[in-house]
TIDO-46644 format. One record per residue (C-alpha): z, y, x. Coordinates in Angstrom, 2 decimals, padded with zeros to 5 digits, always signed. Example, Ala and Ser with C-alpha at 12.3 -4.5 7.8 and 13.67 -1.06 7.14 Angstrom:
residues 2
(node (+007.80,-004.50,+012.30))
(node (+007.14,-001.06,+013.67))
end
This chain:
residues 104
(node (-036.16,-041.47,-018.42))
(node (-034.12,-040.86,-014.95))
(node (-031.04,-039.99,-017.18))
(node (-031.64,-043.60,-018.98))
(node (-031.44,-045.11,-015.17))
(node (-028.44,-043.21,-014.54))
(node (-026.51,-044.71,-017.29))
(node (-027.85,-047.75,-016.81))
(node (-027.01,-048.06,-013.12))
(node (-023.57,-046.93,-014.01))
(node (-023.35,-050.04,-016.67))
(node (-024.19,-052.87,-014.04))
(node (-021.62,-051.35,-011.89))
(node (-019.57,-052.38,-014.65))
(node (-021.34,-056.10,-014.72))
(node (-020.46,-055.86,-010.89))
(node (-017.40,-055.14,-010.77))
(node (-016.44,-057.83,-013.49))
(node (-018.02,-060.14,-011.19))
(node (-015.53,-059.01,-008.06))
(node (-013.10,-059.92,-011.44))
(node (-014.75,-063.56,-011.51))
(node (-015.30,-064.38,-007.79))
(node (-011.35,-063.68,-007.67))
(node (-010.14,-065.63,-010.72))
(node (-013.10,-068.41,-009.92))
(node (-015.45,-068.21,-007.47))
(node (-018.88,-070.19,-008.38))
(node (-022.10,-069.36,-007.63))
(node (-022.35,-067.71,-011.28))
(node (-019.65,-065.46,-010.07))
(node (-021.29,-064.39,-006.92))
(node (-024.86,-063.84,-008.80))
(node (-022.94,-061.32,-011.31))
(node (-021.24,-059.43,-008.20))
(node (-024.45,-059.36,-006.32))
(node (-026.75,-058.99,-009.08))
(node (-024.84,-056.27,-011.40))
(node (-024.65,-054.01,-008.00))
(node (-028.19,-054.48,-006.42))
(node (-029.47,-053.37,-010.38))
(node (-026.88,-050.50,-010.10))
(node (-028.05,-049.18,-007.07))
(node (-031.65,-049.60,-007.49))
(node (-031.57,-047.48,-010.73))
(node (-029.21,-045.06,-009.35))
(node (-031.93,-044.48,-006.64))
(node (-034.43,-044.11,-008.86))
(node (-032.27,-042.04,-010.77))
(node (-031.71,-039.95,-007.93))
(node (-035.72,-039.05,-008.03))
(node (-035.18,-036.42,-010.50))
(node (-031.34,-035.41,-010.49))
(node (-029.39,-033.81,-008.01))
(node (-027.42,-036.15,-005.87))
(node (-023.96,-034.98,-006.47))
(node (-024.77,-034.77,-010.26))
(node (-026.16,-038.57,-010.10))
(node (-023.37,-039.86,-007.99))
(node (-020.61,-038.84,-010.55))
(node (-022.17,-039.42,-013.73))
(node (-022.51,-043.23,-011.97))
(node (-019.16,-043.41,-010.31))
(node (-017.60,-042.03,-013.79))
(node (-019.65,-044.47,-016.34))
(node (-018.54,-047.26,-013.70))
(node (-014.87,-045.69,-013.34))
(node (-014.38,-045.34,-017.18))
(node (-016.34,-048.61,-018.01))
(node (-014.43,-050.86,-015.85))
(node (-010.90,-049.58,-017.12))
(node (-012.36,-049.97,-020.58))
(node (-013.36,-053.59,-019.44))
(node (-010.13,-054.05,-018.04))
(node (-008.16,-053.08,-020.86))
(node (-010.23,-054.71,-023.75))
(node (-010.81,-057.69,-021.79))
(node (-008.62,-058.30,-019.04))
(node (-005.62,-057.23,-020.94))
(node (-004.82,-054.48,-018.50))
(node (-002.61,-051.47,-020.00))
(node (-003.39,-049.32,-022.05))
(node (-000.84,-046.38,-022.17))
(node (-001.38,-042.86,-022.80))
(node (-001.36,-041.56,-019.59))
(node (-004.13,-043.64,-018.56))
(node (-006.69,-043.15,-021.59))
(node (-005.89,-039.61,-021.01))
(node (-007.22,-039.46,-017.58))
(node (-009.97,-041.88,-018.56))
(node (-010.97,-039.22,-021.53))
(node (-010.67,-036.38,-018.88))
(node (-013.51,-038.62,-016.55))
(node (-015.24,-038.88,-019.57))
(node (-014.99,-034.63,-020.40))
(node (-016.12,-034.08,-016.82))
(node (-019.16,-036.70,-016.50))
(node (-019.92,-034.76,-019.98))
(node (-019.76,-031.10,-018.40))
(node (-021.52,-032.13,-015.33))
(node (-024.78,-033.41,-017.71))
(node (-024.45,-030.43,-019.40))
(node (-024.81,-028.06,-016.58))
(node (-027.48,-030.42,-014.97))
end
């Protein structure tokens, strides 16, 4: 269950971060609510997360979801590049975040 709250927290950094995306293209008080709400829900789970799994484990499986999810998000949505280089290094956040469960 704590490793469902880990991935979750790192998905509404995602929803956070798209709304630091939205307060800067139009701020409204929708925009705001998605910054403020997608991070409080991220860091609530990733605390309870943290219950059960070792902090440096837990804090870069959620930086690396929220890392790789927002360039994702930014490249599917925002139409930000999408060169090899960069879904190379996104695959190799993605190989680590992997190993790190693994060895967990």
């Amino acid at each position: 269950m704590t490793w469902i709250a880990l991935i979750l927290a790192g998905c509404f950094e995602v929803v956070g971060v798209m709304g630091i995306t939205q307060v800067n293209q139009k701020p409204s008080l929708r925009s705001y609510l998605v910054l403020i709400g997608g991070f409080a829900l991220s860091f609530i789970l990733l605390s309870v997360a943290m219950k059960d799994i070792a902090m440096g484990t837990a804090y870069a499986v959620w930086t690396g979801i929220g890392t790789v999810g927002s360039a994702l998000v930014g490249m599917l949505v925002y139409g930000e590049p999408r060169d090899k280089l960069r879904i190379f290094c996104i695959a190799l956040v993605i190989v680590s975040v992997a190993g790190l469960k693994l060895i967990a």
